[in-house]
C-alpha positions in Angstrom: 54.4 -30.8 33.2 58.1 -31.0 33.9 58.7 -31.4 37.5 61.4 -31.3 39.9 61.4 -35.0 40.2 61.7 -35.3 36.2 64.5 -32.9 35.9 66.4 -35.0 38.8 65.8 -38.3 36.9 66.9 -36.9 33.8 70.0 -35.3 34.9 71.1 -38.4 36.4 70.3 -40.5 32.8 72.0 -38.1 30.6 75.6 -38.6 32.4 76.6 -35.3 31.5 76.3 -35.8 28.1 73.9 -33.2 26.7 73.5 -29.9 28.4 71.3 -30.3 31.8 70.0 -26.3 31.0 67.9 -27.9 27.8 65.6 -29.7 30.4 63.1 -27.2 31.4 59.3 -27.4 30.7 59.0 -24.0 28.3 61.0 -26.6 25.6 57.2 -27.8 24.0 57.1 -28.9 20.2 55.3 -25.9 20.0 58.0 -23.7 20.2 60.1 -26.4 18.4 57.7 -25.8 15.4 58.7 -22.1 15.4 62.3 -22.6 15.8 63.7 -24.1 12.2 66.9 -24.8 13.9 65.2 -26.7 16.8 66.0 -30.4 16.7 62.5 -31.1 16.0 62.6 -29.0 13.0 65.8 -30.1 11.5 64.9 -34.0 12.3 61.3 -33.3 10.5 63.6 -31.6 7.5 65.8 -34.9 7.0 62.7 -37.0 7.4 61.3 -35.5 4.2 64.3 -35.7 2.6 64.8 -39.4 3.3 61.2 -40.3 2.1 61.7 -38.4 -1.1 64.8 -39.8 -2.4 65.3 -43.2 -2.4 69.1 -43.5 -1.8 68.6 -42.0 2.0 66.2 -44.0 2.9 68.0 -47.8 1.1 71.1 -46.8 -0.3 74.1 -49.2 0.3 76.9 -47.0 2.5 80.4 -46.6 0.9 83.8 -43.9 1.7 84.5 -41.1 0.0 87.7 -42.2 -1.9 89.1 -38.7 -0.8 87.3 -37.5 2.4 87.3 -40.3 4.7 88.5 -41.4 7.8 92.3 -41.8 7.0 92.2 -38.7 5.3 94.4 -36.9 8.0 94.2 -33.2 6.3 90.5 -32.9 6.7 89.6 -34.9 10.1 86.5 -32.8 10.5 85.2 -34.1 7.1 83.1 -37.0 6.5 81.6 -37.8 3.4 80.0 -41.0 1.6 77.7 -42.1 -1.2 74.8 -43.5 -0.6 73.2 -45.8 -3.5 70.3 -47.4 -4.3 68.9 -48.9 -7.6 67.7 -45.6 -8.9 70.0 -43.4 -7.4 73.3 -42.3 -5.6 73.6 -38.8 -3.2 77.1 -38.0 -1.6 76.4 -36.9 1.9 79.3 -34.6 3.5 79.4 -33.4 7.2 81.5 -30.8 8.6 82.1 -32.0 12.4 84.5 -29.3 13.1 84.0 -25.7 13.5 85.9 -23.8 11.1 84.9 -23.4 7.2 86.7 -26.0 4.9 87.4 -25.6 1.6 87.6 -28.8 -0.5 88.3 -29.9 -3.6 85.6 -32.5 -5.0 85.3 -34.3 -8.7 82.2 -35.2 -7.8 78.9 -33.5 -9.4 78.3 -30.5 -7.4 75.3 -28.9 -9.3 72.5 -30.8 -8.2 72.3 -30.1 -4.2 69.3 -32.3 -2.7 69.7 -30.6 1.2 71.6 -28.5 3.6 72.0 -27.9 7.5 73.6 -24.9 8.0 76.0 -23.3 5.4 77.7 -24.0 2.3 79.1 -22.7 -0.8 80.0 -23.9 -4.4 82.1 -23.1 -6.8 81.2 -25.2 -9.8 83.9 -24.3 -12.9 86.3 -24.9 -9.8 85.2 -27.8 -8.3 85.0 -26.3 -5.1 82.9 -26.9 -1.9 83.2 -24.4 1.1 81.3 -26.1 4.4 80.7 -24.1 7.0 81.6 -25.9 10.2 78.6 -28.0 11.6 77.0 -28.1 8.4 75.6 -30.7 6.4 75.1 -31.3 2.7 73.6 -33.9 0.2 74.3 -33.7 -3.3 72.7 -36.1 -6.6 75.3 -37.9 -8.3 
């Protein structure tokens, strides 16, 4: 049980770095499990997703040629591949808030998982990310 004594220790680790209102008892992984938003949920969704495709679990990091960090147009953006010997994913976050629209070369049509919402426009080349959203595609 969460106790008074709990919530004063944990308010004083977190530094003000998370909101203080999250640390109350009625927050079990029982109600996790029935929330597919809760951070349980969403961290059990991208464990699946690592252990079923190679590349997210072993892949060898590299930038986005386009949407990177010196990329000034789209600082909200970051995207990179991920490879491994049997396969390559391009993983793009939207950090901001607002939708972005952006132009990609890359193989849009084989989408491995999402957090939150996105769009395609395939004969366009088009991705449209929802802000604080996530997406992985297959190269």
């Amino acid at each position: 049980m969460w106790d008074e004594a709990g919530t004063k220790l944990a308010k004083a680790g977190v530094n003000n770095k998370v909101n203080t209102s999250m640390l109350k008892a009625d927050i079990s992984v029982e109600a996790q499990r029935q929330n597919p938003s809760s951070v349980l949920e969403i961290y059990r969704y991208f464990t699946r997703l690592r252990n079923q495709y190679p590349a997210l679990a072993e892949g060898v990091l590299s930038k986005h040629p386009t949407y990177n960090d010196v990329n000034e147009a789209y600082p909200s953006i970051a995207a990179w591949y991920l490879t491994s010997t049997s396969q390559k994913v391009l993983v793009i976050h939207n950090f901001g808030t607002d939708i972005v629209k952006m132009k990609l070369t890359d193989d849009l049509s084989k989408p491995l998982g999402l957090l939150g919402k996105a769009s395609v426009d395939n004969s366009a080349g088009l991705l449209y990310l929802n802000g604080n959203s996530s997406v992985i595609f297959e190269q």
